[in-house]
Each structure stands twice: as C-alpha cells, then as structure tokens.
N, C-alpha and C positions, 0 to 999 in steps of 0.2 A: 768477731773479726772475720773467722772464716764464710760465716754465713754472707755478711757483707762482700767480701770479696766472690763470691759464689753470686752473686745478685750480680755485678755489675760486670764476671765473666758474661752470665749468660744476655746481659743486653748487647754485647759487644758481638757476640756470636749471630741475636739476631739482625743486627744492622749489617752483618758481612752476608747472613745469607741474605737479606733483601737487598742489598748491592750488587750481590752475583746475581740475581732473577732480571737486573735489569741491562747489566754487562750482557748475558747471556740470553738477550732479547735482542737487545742493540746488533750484536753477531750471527745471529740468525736475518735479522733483517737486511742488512749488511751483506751478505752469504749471499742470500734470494736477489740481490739489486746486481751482484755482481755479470752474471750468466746473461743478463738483459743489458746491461753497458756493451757487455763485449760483442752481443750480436746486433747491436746499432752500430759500433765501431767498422765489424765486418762488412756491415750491410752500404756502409757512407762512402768505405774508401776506395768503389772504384768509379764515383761521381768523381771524389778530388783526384785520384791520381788521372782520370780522362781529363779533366781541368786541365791538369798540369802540361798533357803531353797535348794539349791544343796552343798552350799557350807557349808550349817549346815551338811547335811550328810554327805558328805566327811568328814568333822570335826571331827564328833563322829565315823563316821565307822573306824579310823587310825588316832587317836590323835598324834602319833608319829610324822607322815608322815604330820600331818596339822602343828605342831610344829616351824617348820619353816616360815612358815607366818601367823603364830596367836599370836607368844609369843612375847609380850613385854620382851626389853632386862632391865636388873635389870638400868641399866645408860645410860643415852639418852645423848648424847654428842653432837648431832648437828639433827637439825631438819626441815622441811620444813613446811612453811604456807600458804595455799594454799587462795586467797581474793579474794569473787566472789563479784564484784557489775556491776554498770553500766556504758554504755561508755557516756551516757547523765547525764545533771541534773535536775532540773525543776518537782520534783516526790519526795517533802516532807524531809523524814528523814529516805529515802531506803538506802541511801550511807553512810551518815554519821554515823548511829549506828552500821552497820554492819562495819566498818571503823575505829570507837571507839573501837567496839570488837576484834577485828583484834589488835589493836593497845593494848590494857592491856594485851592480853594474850602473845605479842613477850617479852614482857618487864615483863610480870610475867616468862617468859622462860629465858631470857637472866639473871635473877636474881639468878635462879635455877642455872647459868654456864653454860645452851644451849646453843651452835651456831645456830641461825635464818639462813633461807636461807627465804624469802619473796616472793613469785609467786604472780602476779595478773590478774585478768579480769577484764577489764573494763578500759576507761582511769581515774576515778573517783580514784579509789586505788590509781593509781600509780602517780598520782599529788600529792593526798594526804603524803603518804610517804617519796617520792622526800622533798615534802617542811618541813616534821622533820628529815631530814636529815637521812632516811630511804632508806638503795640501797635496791629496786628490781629486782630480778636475771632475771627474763626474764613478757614479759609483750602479756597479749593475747587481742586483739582490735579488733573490726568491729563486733561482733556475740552475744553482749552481752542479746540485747533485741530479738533474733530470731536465737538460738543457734541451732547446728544441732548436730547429733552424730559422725560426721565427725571432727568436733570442739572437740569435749568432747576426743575423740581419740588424736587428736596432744597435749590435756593438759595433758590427763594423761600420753600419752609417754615421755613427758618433766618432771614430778616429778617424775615417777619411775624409770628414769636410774639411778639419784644417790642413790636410796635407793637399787637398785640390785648391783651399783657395790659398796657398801657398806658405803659409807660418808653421808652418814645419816639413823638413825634408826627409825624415825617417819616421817610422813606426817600426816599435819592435815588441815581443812577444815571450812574455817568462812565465813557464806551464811545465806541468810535468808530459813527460810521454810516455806512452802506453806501448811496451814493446812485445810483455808476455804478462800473465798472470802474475808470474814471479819475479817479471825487473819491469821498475820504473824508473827512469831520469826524469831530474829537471833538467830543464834547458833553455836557450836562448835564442829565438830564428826573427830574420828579418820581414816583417810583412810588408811593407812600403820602402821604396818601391820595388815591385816585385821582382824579387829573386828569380833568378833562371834557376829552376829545379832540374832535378836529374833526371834522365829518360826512366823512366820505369821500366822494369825488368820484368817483360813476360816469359815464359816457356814458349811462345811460337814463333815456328819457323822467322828468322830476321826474312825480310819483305825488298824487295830489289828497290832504290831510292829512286824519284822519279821526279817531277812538276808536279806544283801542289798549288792548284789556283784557288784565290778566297775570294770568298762572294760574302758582306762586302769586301772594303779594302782593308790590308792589314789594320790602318791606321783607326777605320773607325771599328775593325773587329774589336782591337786589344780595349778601345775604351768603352766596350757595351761587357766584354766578356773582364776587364779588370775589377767590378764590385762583384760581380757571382764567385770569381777565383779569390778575392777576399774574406769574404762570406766564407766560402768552402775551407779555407784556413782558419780560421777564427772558428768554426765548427766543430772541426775535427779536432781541435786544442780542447772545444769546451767537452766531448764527448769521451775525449782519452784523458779529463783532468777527472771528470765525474766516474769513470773507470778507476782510477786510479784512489780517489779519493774511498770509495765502498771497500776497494784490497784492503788498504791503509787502515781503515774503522774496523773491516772486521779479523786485520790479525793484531789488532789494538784491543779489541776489545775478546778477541779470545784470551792474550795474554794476561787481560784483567781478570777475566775469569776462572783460569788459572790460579793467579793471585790470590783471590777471595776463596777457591777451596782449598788452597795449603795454607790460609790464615786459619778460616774456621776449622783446620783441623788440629792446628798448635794451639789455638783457646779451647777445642774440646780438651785437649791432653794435661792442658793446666788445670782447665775446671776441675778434671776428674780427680786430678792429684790434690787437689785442694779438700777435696768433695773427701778423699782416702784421708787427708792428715785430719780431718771434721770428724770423720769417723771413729779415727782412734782415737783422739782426742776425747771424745765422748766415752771410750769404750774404758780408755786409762780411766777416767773422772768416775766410772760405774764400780770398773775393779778397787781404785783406792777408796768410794765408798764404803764398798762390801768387805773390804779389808778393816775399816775403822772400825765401823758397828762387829764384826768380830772379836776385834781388837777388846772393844770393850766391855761386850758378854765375857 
C-alpha cells in the first residue's frame, strides 16, 4: 500500500516539475517581449501625440470645416466597437476584463436602441462573443502580441468605410492602456468621429499665439490627415494592448511558477513521510520476526 502510494506521489511530483519548466519558460519569454513593447510604445508616441496637436489646430483654425469630423450627431442609431485583446491566454485577467468591458458597454448601447456592429482583435474576443451569442462582423488574428502599423492600417480601413459611407455614426474602442509597467486600465475612448484631444504637455517655453495658415484648406487637410490620425489611434491601442498583455503573462505565469514549486515541495514532504512510515513499517515486521523465531528457540 505504501509502496503504491510512493509510485503515484512520485509521478505527481514529475508532472509538477515538467509544469514548472514550461510556466517558467513562458515567463522568461514573456520578461524578454516586455522591454521591446515598451520601447516601440516610446518610440510611436510622439508621431500620435504630433497627429494630435495638428489636428487640434486644424480644429480651431476652421471649426466649420473640422465640423464634420468632430461633431457628435444629436442620435446614434448604429455604432461600431472596436475589441482589442489577445490571440493567447495563459496572462491572468488581460482578456477577460477588457471582454467584460467590451461586453456591458454593447448592451448598455443596444438598451439606448444602438445598433452594435462588434470588430475584434485577437481570437480571445471573438470566442468570447460567439459563445453569448454575440455575431462579430469581421475578426483580426495572428498580430495581436507583435502588432505592426501595417496591421493597425487594415483595422482602421475595415471600421472607417461604414462610418464614411455613412451606416454608422460612432466607432469606439475597448483596450487596455499602458500607463507604467505596474498599472494597466481598460478603458473606453471614442475613435469616430474624432475626438478633440488634449494639447499635449511639453516642458517648452508656451510659444506667443499667432496666424496659422494651412496649405491646403482646413477642410481638405482634416480629410487627408483624418485615416493617418485613425491609424495612429488604433496603433498605439494595438502596441499598449500587446505591452500590456506580455506584463499580464509573465506575472501570471511567475505566479504559476511559484505555485508548482510550493506544490512539488508539499508532495516531496508527503512522499518522504510516507517513504518514513514504509520504513518502519518494515523495520516493526523484521523486529516482530526476530522476536518470534526467538520466542520459539
């Protein structure tokens, strides 16, 4: 019995150490993607935040002429939501909050009388959805943890045709964001039509305000520069979700790791005791031998 018991500690043990080698592969690789997220992040945003504070000018230089891609229509009658996560899982609770979020704001929409149109990245979304009986219109895979701007380009050209040829008046966006190594939000930001963003805050000297002539006209600026500033949104989500997602995996899977060496060290401490009562057990069975055959000399 003890031996038995001894036999199927020790496979228990090796299936926790071959668990931990692979936890603790996943975390190293995980680790090493991290440091390369963050300096694409760096390296991106001061392309968007120049987007941004061009398309603030344009903005106020001919509020008219921005009019058209800035103004919320008074009634939103059908809308798109745009779902960034991962096409892995095994990285905590990256997917499933932002998933969650994703998932109350269609249904706080659909209550208002929105029509939902559903976009996702990642195959995590669009399982998710599928199985509450949620259709997604079109589904983006393979890019999720090492996004390029060539990716960011084919998403945004798939949610801006319907909102140009006009069957739908919003697009919006549910991603996590990338604030520090050590905090991440989901959250929820309007991509269509464009949000008037904040001025970005430099450290230089403020600049005495002056005439700001565009060449061309406002009107045809905003709609050559409104798919680059799309793009550059939609980018910078896929580049701080993929950031976001590597944290997420490798302190998920540190803590698995964890895990699996304070398992296999509670099955060593059984086996041995097992291994100790086998021992005596044998040792009693030798003494009341040697006891009998005495007994009976």
């Amino acid at each position: 019995m003890a031996g038995g018991q001894e036999r199927i500690l020790r496979r228990r043990i090796k299936s926790v150490q071959a668990t931990r080698k692979i936890t603790k592969a996943m975390e190293l690789i995980a680790a090493s993607q991290i440091a390369k997220s963050q300096a694409r992040i760096t390296a991106n945003r001061p392309y968007r935040d120049g987007m941004r504070r061009i398309i603030v000018e344009a903005a106020l230089g001919d509020p008219a002429a921005a009019k058209k891609l800035l103004t919320m229509p008074e009634k939103v009658d059908s809308a798109i939501v745009l779902v960034v996560t991962g096409d892995r899982g095994l990285s905590g609770a990256y997917n499933s909050s932002v998933m969650r979020r994703a998932e109350r704001l269609v249904n706080s929409l659909r209550i208002e009388g929105t029509d939902v149109r559903l976009y996702a990245v990642g195959k995590k979304a669009t399982a998710f959805f599928r199985f509450r009986g949620m259709r997604v219109e079109e589904n983006f895979i393979g890019f999720a943890d090492r996004p390029s701007f060539a990716d960011a380009r084919t998403v945004a050209a798939t949610i801006a045709a319907p909102f140009i040829d006009g069957e739908v008046q919003q697009v919006l966006l549910v991603s996590t964001n990338f604030l520090s190594a050590g905090t991440q939000t989901v959250g929820t930001r309007q991509l269509l039509p464009l949000a008037m963003p904040e001025p970005v805050l430099t450290n230089e000297p403020e600049k005495s305000k002056g005439y700001t002539e565009f060449e061309p006209e406002v009107a045809d600026l905003l709609f050559f520069l409104a798919p680059r500033a799309l793009e550059s949104e939609i980018f910078s989500a896929l580049l701080e979700g993929a950031a976001s997602f590597h944290i997420s995996q490798q302190r998920a899977m540190a803590a698995a790791t964890d895990n699996a060496d304070e398992l296999g060290q509670t099955l060593s401490r059984i086996m041995n005791r097992a291994r100790q009562d086998s021992i005596t057990t044998e040792i009693m069975e030798i003494v009341g031998g040697a006891e009998a055959l005495r007994s009976g000399k």
